[in-house]
Structures are given as C-alpha cells and as structure tokens.
C-alpha positions in Angstrom: 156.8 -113.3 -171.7 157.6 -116.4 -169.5 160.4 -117.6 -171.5 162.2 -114.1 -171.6 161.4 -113.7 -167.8 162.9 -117.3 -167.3 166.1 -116.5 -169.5 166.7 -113.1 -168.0 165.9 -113.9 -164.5 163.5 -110.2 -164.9 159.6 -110.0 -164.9 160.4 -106.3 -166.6 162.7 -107.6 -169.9 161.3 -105.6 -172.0 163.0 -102.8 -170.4 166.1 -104.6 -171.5 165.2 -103.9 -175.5 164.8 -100.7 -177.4 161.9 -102.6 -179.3 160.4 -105.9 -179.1 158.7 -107.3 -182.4 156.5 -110.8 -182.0 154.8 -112.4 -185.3 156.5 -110.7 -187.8 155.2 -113.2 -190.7 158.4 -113.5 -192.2 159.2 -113.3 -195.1 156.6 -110.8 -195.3 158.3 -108.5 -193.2 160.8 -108.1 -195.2 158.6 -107.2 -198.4 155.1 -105.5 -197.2 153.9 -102.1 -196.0 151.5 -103.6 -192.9 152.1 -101.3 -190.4 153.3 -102.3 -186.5 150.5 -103.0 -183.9 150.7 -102.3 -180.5 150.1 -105.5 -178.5 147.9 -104.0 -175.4 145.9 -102.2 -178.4 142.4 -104.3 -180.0 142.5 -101.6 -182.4 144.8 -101.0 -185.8 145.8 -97.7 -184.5 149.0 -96.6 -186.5 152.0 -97.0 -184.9 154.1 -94.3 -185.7 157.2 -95.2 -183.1 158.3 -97.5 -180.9 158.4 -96.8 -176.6 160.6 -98.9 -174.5 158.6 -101.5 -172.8 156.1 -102.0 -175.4 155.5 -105.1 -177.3 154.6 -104.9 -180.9 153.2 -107.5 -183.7 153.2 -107.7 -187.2 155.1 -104.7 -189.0 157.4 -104.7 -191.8 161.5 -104.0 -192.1 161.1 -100.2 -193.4 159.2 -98.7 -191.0 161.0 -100.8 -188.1 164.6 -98.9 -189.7 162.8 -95.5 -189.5 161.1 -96.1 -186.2 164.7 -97.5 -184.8 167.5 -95.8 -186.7 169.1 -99.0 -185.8 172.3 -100.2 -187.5 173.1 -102.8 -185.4 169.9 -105.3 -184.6 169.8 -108.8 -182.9 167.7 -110.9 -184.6 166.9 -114.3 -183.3 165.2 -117.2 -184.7 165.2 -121.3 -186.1 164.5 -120.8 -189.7 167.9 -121.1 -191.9 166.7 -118.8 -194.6 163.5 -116.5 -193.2 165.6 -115.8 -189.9 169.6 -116.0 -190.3 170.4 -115.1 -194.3 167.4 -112.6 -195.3 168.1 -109.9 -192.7 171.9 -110.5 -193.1 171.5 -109.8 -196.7 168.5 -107.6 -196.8 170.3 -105.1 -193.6 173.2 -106.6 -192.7 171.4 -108.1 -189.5 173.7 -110.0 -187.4 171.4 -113.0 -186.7 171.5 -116.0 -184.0 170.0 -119.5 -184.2 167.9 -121.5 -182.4 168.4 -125.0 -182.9 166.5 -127.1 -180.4 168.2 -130.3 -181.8 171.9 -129.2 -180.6 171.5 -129.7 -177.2 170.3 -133.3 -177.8 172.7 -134.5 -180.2 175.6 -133.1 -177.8 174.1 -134.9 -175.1 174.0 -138.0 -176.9 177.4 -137.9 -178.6 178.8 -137.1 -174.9 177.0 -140.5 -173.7 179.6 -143.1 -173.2 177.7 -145.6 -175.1 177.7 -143.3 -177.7 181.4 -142.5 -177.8 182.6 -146.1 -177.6 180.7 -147.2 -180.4 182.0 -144.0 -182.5 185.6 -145.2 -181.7 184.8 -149.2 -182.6 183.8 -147.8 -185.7 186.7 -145.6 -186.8 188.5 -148.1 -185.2 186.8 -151.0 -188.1 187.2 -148.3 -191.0 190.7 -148.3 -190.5 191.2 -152.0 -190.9 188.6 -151.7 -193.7 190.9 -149.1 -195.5 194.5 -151.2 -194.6 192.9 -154.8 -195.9 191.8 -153.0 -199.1 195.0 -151.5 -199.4 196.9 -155.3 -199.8 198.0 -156.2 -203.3 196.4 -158.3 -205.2 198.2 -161.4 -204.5 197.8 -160.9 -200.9 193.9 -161.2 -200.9 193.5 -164.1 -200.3 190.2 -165.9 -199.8 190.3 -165.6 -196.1 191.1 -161.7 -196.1 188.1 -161.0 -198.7 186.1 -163.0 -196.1 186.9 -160.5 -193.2 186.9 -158.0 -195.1 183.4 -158.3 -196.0 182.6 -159.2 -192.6 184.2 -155.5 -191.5 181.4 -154.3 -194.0 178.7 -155.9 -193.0 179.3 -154.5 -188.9 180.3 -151.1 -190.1 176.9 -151.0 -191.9 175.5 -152.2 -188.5 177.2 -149.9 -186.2 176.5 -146.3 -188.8 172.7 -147.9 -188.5 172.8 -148.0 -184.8 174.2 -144.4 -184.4 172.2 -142.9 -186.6 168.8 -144.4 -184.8 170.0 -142.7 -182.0 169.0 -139.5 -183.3 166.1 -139.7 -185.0 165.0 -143.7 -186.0 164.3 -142.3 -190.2 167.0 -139.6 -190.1 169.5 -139.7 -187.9 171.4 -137.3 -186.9 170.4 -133.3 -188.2 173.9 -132.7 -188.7 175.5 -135.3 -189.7 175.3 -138.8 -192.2 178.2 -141.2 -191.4 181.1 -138.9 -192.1 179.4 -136.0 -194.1 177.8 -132.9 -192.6 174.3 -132.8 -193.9 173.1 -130.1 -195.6 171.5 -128.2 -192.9 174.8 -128.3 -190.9 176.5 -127.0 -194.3 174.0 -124.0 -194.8 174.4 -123.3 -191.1 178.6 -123.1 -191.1 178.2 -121.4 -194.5 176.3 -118.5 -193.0 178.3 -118.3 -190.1 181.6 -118.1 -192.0 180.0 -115.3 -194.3 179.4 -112.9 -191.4 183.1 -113.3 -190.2 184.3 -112.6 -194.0 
C-alpha cells in the first residue's frame, strides 16, 4: 500500500487497476486450483469475481483469466523464471523486472573513479594484445618483462572493479568482459517478447 501510494503519488491506486493480486505463491499460481481471497475478508469465502478497488491474495492463473477476460496483463516482479518467462509462456503475459541491483551498479559505473579506472584498463589490454602480437624475434627479454607486468596490474585493476560491486561477486551483470548469466537470461527474455 505505501509503496504504490509513494510511486503513484495516490492514497486510492487501486482504483488505477482492474485487479490487484498480492502473494500469489508462484509457481503455484500457475499450476493449482486455490481459489482468490479477499484481503479485508478473515474468512475463505469464494471469490467468484474481482471489484475494482479490492485487493486479493493467493489465487491461481485460471480462475484470474475467467474473472478478468484479460488478454493483455502487466505482470511485475524480480524472479527471472517465476515472474518474467512463466506467464510469458504460460499466457503470453508481458512481464517487467525489478532489479534492485541496477540502480546501484549505474551509479557506480557513472562514478568517476569508476570510469577512469575502466579506461586505464582497456587502455593496458590493448598494449597487452599489441606486445603479444610482436614476432617472435622481437620479444625480447625486456618486452616479456612488461608484458607480464601489464598482467599482473590488469589482474589488479579487474579485482578492484569487481569489489566494487559486491567484495565475492562482483558485479550481477557482468565478469571482466562477459555478461554473466543473469544479465544473459535477462536480454534473452527481453529479445523473445520483441521477436
């Protein structure tokens, strides 16, 4: 209640919705028969539809169709699988994601700290790639020398930005060049819905 009054700027949001479902026990929605409750209700009266300005728990995805006749649903939530792909697939849901971790990995790649660093480094990788690049008879003893010295600070500087983030995993969406695999199963999804 106070975060959708704080979002909408409106004590009444649930005027704004034709139905508003809380603790849904995904995945079980998705698969059971429990029938909806009415919030304001201590009983398990049954639910047979849904009013406007009514809050309602628990439930499952047939009876929400019937009750709605909805073919077009906003579905929100922070769980890659139980809240983006299985109403996509089971309904054809268009989904949105929560990720609390975005907003702090922007701000700290927008840091300047950050940002120098970043370009230090992809500065270093590129002398890294042009001294292994040399022919063999230019290598000489001296280039090998700084070359593993390049190394040895690029292993540094990946180990001071990913700390950054998260001191045991670093960042959620990203190791050294690679998107991890939550930011793959994220851009995956996305680019299915726009196929």
């Amino acid at each position: 209640d106070r975060g959708l009054a704080y979002i909408t700027g409106r004590t009444d949001w649930r005027e704004l919705f034709d139905a508003v479902v809380v603790s849904a026990d995904k995945p079980n929605f998705y698969r059971s028969n429990r029938p909806f409750r009415r919030i304001t209700e201590s009983t398990w009266a049954v639910v047979d539809a849904f009013h406007r300005g009514e809050v309602y728990q628990g439930g499952n995805l047939l009876d929400f169709s019937r009750f709605t006749g909805c073919q077009r649903v906003m579905y929100i939530g922070d769980h890659v699988f139980s809240d983006l792909e299985e109403p996509n697939i089971q309904q054809g849901w268009r989904t949105g994601a929560i990720i609390r971790e975005l907003q702090t990995e922007i701000q700290i790649r927008n840091t300047p700290s950050y940002r120098q660093t970043l370009s230090w480094l992809l500065h270093l990788e590129n002398l890294i790639r042009q001294a292994q690049t040399a022919n063999m008879e230019q290598r000489t003893p001296e280039l090998q020398h700084l070359l593993d010295s390049w190394r040895n600070e690029r292993r540094n500087i990946r180990r001071e930005l990913k700390i950054v983030f998260n001191r045991q995993f670093g960042s959620v969406f990203r190791t050294h060049h690679n998107p991890t695999w939550f930011a793959n199963k994220i851009k995956r999804t996305c680019e299915e819905w726009d196929a």
